[in-house]
PAGU-167989 format. One record per residue (C-alpha): x, y, z. Coordinates in steps of 0.1 Angstrom, whole numbers, padded with zeros to 4 digits, always signed. Example, Ala and Ser with C-alpha at 12.3 -4.5 7.8 and 13.67 -1.06 7.14 Angstrom:
+0123-0045+0078+0137-0011+0071
//
This chain:
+0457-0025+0042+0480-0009+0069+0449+0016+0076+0420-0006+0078+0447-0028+0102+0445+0003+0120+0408+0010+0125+0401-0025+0136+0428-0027+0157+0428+0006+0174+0387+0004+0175+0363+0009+0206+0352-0024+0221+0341-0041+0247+0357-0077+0258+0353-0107+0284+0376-0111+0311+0381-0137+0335+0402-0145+0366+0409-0180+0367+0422-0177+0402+0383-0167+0413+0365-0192+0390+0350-0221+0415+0343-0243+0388+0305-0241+0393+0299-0242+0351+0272-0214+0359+0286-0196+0328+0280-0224+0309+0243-0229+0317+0234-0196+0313+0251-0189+0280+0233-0221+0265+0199-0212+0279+0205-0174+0264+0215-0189+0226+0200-0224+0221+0171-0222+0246+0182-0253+0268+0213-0267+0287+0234-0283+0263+0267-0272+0271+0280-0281+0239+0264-0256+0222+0279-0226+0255+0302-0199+0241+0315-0202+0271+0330-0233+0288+0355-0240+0322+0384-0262+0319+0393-0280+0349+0427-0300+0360+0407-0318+0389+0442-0322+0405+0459-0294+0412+0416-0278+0417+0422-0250+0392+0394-0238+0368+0399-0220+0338+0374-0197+0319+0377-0202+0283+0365-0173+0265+0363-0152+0240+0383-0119+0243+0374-0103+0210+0409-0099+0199+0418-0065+0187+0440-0080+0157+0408-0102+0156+0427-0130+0134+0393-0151+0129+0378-0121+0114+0408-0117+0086+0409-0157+0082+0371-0162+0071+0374-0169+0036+0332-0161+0035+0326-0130+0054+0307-0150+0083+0330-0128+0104+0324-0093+0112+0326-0063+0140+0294-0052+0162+0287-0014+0150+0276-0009+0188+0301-0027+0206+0330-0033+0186+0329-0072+0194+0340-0095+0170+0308-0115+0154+0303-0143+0139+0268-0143+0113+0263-0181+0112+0236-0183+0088+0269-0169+0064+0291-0199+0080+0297-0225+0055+0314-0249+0077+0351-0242+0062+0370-0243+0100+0393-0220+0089+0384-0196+0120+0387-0225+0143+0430-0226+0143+0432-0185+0133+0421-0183+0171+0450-0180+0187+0423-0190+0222+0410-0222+0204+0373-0209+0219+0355-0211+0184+0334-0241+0187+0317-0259+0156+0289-0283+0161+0287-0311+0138+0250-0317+0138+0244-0283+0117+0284-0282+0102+0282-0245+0116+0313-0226+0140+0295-0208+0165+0317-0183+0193+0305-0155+0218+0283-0129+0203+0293-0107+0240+0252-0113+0246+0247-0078+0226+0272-0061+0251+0254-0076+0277+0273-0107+0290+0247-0131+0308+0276-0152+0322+0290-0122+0339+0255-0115+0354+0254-0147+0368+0291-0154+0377+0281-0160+0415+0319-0157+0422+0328-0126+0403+0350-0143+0384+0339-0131+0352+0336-0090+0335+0330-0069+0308+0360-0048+0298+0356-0018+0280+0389-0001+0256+0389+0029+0246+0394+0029+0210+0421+0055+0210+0451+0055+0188+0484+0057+0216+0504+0080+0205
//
C-alpha cells in the first residue's frame, strides 16, 4: 500500500548513530547492552557489537539504525516485527519470533542476531528510547538521532 509505505517511512523516530572514526574499540557498548537485556556479559546475546580489522586499527559500530523503509519489518512473515508507538523504532516482539530468519538477510545492516540455543532473532529494541550504549560510550562515539517525521515536500 503506497500510503501505509508512506506513514512508516515518513514517520517520527529516533535512531542510533555511530562514528566509526571515534570508536576505540573498547566493546563498552557491548557490555552494557548485554547486562541491560540478558542480565550478564555474554556478548553474544549484545544488540550491539564492534567489528575490528586489527590491522589497519579501525573499529566499526554495528548497529541498528531503525531503517525508515524498515525492510525486516515488511519481511516477517509472523508479525514478530513492529514500530515503538513512543519512539518510532523498529521492534522486534520475540516471544512472536518463530525462528523463520527471514529478517536476518531483509537487513540490508546484517545486525539482526539469532541465537541458537532458544531458535529466536533478537536486534536493538533502542533501550525504550533510551540507548545505554550511548550513555556509556566513554569515547562519544555513539548517539541518539532524532527525525522529524515530516513529509518533504
Amino acid at each position: 500500500m503506497p500510503g501505509e509505505f508512506t506513514k512508516i517511512h515518513f514517520r517520527k523516530r529516533k535512531a542510533l548513530a555511530a562514528e566509526a572514526k571515534i570508536c576505540a574499540g573498547c566493546r563498552t557498548c557491548e557490555i552494557i547492552c548485554s547486562l541491560k537485556h540478558e542480565g550478564k556479559v555474554d556478548l553474544e546475546r549484545a544488540r550491539i557489537w564492534v567489528k575490528a580489522n586489527p590491522f589497519i586499527g579501525s573499529f566499526i559500530p554495528q548497529i541498528c539504525r531503525h531503517c525508515a523503509d524498515a525492510p525486516c519489518l515488511y519481511a516477517c512473515p509472523e508479525g514478530a516485527m513492529g514500530l515503538d508507538a513512543n519512539h518510532g523504532t523498529v521492534i522486534l516482539d520475540e516471544e512472536k519470533c518463530t525462528g523463520c530468519k527471514i529478517c536476518l538477510p531483509a537487513c540490508p545492516f546484517r545486525v539482526i542476531r539469532f541465537d541458537d540455543r532458544v531458535g529466536k532473532a533478537f536486534k536493538c529494541d533502542l533501550c525504550g528510547g533510551e540507548p545505554e550504549c550511548v550513555k556509556w560510550c566513554p569515547v562519544n562515539a555513539l548517539g541518539a538521532v532524532d527525525f522529524s517525521g515530516e513529509v518533504p515536500r
